[in-house]
N, C-alpha and C positions, 0 to 999 in steps of 0.2 A: 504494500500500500504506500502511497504516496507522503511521502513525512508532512507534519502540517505544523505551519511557522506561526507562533504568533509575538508580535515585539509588544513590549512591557515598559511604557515611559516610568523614570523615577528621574529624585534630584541629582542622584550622581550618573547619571545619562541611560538612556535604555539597552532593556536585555530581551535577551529572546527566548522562549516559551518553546520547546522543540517537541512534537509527540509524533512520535510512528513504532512501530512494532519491532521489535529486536531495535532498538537504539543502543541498549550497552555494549553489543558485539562493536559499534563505531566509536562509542564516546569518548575513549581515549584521544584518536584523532580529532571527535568535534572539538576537544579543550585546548587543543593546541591550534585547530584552526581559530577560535577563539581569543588567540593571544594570551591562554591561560599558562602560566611556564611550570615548567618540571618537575618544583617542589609540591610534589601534591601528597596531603596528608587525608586519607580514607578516617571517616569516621564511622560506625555503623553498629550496629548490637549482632550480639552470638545467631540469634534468630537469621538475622538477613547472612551474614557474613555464611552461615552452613547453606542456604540456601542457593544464594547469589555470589558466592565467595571466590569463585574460579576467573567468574567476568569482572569483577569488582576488583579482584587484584590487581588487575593491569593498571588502575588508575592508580594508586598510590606509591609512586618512585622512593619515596625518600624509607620508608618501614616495613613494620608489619601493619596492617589497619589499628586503628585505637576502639578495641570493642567499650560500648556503654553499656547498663543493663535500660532497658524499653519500658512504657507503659506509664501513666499519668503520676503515679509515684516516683519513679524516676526523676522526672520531669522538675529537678530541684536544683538549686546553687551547687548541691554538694558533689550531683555530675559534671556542670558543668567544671568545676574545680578539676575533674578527675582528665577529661579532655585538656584543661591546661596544663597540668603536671606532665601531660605527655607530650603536646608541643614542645614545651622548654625543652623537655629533658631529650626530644628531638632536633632541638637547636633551633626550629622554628623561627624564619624570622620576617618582615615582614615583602618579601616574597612570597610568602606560603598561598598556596590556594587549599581550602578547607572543602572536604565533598561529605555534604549530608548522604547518607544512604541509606533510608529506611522511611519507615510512615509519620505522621505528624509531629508525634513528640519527638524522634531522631532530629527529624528538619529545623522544628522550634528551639531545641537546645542546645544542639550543636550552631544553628546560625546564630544564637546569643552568644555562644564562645567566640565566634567567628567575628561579630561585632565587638566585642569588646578585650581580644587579644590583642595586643601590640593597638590597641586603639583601632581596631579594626584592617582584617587581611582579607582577600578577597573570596570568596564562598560558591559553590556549586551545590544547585539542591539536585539530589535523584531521589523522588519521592519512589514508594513503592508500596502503597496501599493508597487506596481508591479515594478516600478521602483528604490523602496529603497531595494526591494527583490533580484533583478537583478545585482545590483549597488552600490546605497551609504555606504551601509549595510557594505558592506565587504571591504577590504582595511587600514582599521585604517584612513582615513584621515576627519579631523573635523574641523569647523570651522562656521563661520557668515559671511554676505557681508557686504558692505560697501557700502554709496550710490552710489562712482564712480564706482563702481564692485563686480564682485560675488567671493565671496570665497576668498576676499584678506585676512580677518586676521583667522587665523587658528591655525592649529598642525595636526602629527600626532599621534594616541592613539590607538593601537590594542587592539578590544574588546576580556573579554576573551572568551565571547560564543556570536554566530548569530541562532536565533531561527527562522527558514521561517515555517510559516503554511500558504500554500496556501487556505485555505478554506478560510480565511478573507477576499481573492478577491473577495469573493463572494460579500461583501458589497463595492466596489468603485464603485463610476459611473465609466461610460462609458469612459467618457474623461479621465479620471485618467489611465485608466486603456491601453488606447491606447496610451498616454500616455508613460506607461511603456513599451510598445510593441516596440516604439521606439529608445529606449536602447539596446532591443534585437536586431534590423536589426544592430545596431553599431557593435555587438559583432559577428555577423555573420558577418560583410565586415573586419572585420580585423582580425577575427580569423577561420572561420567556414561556408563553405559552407555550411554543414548539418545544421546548425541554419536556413539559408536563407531558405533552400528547408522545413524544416518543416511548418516555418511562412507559407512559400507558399502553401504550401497543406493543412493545420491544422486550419487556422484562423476562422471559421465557429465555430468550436470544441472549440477554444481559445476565446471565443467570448463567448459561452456557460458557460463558466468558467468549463468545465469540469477536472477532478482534473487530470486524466491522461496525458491529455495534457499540465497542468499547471505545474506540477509536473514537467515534461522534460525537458521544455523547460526552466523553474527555475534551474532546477539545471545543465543544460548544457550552461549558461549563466553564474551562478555560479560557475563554473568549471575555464573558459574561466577568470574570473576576478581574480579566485585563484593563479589562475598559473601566470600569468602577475604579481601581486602584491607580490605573493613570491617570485618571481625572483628579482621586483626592488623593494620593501618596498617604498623610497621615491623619487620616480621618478626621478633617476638620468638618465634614459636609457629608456628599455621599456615599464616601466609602460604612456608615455606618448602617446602612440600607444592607449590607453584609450579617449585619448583627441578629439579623432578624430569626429568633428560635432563640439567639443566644444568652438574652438573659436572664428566661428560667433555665435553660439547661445547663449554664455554668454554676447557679447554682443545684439544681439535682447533682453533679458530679460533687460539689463543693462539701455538700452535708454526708454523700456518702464516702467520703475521700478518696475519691475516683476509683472506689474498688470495685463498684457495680455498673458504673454503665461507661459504655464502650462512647466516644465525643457524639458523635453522630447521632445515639438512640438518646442521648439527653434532650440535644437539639430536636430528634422528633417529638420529643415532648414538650420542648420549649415553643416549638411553630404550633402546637394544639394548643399551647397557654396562649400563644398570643393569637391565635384565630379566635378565640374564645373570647378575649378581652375586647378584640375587634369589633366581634359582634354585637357585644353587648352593646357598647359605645353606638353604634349605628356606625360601624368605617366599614364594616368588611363584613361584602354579600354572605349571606348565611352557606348559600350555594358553592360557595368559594373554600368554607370553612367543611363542610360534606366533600366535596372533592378531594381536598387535600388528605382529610382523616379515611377515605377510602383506599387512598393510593399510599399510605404509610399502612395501612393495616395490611396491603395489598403483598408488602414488603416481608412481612414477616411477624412472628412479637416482640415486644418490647420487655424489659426487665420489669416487673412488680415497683409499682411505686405507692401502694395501699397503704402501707407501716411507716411511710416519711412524714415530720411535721412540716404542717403548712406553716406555722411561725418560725421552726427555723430555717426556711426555705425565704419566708418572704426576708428575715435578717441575714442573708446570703446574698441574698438580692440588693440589699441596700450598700454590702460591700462591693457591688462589682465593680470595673472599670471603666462603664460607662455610666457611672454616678459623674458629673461636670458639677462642682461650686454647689453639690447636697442635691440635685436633681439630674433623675434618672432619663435617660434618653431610649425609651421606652420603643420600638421601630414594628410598627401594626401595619398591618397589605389592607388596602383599599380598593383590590382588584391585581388578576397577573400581570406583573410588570409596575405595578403602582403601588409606593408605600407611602405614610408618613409617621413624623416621630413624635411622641405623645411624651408630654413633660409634667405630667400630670399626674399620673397613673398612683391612686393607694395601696394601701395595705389589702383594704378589704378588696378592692378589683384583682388584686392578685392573688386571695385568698379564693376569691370564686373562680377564678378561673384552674386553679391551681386544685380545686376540691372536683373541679370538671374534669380536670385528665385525669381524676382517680386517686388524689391524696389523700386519704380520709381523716386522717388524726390531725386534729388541731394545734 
C-alpha cells in the first residue's frame, strides 16, 4: 500500500506523520533521510522489545535498547529518572536522537525524558498500539502522572518524525486494541462523521486487523489530530476540543490508580459523561448521544464502574488539568464535528451524569 504523509506544523518547524504497512523494515533509512544522525538511543519496554526487538534493533547505534517497565503506573518521575541514568551513563549528549517505541505511556514518558535531557534532544515517536497510533503519538505533548492525577507534570516536545506501521497491531490483544478504537469514535464526534460511519460498517474488517482498513482509519484519525494540533500547538483554543471524554475518564483512571481501566475505556466512559451532561443542558441531540453509546457498546465491555464514588470522582475532577484560574473547561458535542466548552458545569451535573454511566455509590 501506498505510505500516507501527513506534515504536522509546531513552533520548532514541522514534522511528518508517516503511516504504511511494514514501515520499520525502512525506518532506519527514513531517520537518516530525515537528517536524524547516528547516535540513536532505542527506548522501549520488555513487552515491545520481545516482540518487535529484531526490527527495533537496527535503530539504536550507540547500545543495547534502554528497557522501561509499561503501563499507567509506570508512567512516573521515577522512570523517567531510570531513562536518564542511562543516557548519561551512555554518554548521551546533545546529538542524541531519543526513539519512543511502544504505546502511549512508552511515547509520553520517554518524550518527557527527551524534553527535558540536556534541555531537550531531539525525539522519534514509533507508537505501536492503536491508540498511541491515533493519538498520543502526534501533538508534541509529554509528560508522567502524579498520584492525585494524570498528566499533571509534563511539557510540550514536537517529535521530529512519527513512524505508524500498522502491521504491529497485529500483535495487541484485543482489549488494547478496542481500546484504541475508542479514540477513534472521539475523533469522529468532534471532527468526522465519515470516521463514525466507517467504525460502523468496517468493524468486523477492523477487528481482523486487516491492513486496508487499519491503514484508513489510522490515518484519517491522524489527519483529524494534525490539523487541531497545528492550528493550536498548546492548547490555548482548539486543541482542547481533543479533550472531549477526557475529563471524566482521567478521573475514573485517577481514583482507580490506573489499575482498572485501560486510557481509552475511561475515555469511553468519559464521552457517555459528557453526552449525558450534553443532553441534559439542551447542547447535544439526544440522537447523537444513542449513536454514540450504540457504537461503544458495539465495541465491546467496559470494566465495572458500579462500586466507584461519584464524590471522589467529581474531587478528581476538580484536580485535572484543565481546571484554568479554578474553572473547568468542560468540552460537550453539539453535533458531529461540533463542540463547545462549558465553564460552568457542577458538582451535581456531574454527579448525574456520572450516576448515568452506572456509578452508583455516592
Amino acid at each position: 500500500m501506498t505510505p500516507t504523509r501527513i506534515e504536522v506544523a509546531a513552533g520548532a518547524g514541522a514534522y511528518p506523520v508517516v503511516i504504511a504497512p511494514r514501515l520499520l523494515t525502512t525506518l532506519p533509512d527514513r531517520l537518516t533521510e530525515a537528517g536524524l544522525g547516528p547516535r540513536r538511543f532505542l527506548v522501549t519496554s520488555p513487552v515491545i522489545h520481545a516482540l518487535h526487538g529484531p526490527l527495533l534493533a537496527r535503530l539504536g547505534t550507540e547500545r543495547e535498547p534502554i528497557l522501561v517497565p509499561d503501563g499507567e503506573r509506570a508512567k512516573s518521575l521515577q522512570t523517567v529518572s531510570r531513562v536518564y541514568e542511562a543516557l548519561i551513563r551512555a554518554g548521551a549528549d546533545r546529538s542524541a536522537v531519543v526513539v519512543a517505541a511502544g504505546g502511549g505511556v512508552i511515547g509520553d514518558l520517554v518524550g518527557f525524558a527527551a524534553a527535558t535531557y540536556l534541555r531537550g534532544v531531539r525525539l522519534v515517536q514509533v507508537p505501536t498500539t492503536l491508540l498511541a497510533q491515533v493519538d498520543s503519538a502526534i501533538g508534541g505533548k509529554v509528560g508522567v502522572n502524579h498520584p492525585l492525577g494524570k498528566n499533571l507534570i509534563g511539557a510540550f516536545h514536537a517529535p521530529s518524525l512519527v513512524a505508524i506501521d500498522p502491521e504491529v497491531l497485529g500483535t495487541l490483544p484485543r482489549r488494547e486494541f478496542r481500546a484504541g478504537l475508542y479514540e477513534v469514535v472521539k475523533y469522529g464526534v468532534i471532527a468526522s462523521d465519515a470516521i463514525l460511519a466507517d467504525l460502523e460498517a468496517h468493524l468486523p474488517a477492523l477487528f481482523a486487523r486487516q491492513p486496508d482498513a487499519l491503514q484508513r482509519i489510522v490515518a484519517a484519525s491522524c489527519t483529524v489530530k494534525a490539523d487541531v494540533v497545528s492550528a493550536d500547538e498548546r492548547e490555548s483554543g482548539l486543541r482542547r476540543t481533543l479533550n472531549f471524554g477526557h475529563t471524566i475518564g482521567h478521573a475514573l483512571e485517577a481514583v482507580t490508580r490506573y489499575r482498572r481501566f485501560r486510557h481509552g475505556e475511561a475515555v469511553a466512559y468519559g464521552m457517555l459523561g459528557a453526552l449525558a451532561i450534553g443532553v441534559a443542558r439542551g447542547v447535544t441531540p439526544p440522537e447523537l448521544r444513542d449513536r454514540i453509546r450504540a457504537l461503544i457498546a458495539a465495541l465491546g465491555p467496559l470494566p465495572p464502574v458500579v462500586d466507584l464514588s461519584r464524590k471522589e470522582l467529581v474531587a478528581a475532577v476538580s484536580r485535572d488539568k484543565k481546571v484554568v484560574a479554578g474553572t473547568l473547561h468542560f468540552i460537550a458535542s453539539t453535533g458531529v464535528g461540533k463542540t463547545t466548552t462549558l465553564t460552568d458545569v457542577t458538582p451535581k451535573e456531574l454527579r448525574a451524569a456520572l450516576r448515568e454511566i452506572g456509578v452508583r455509590q455516592a
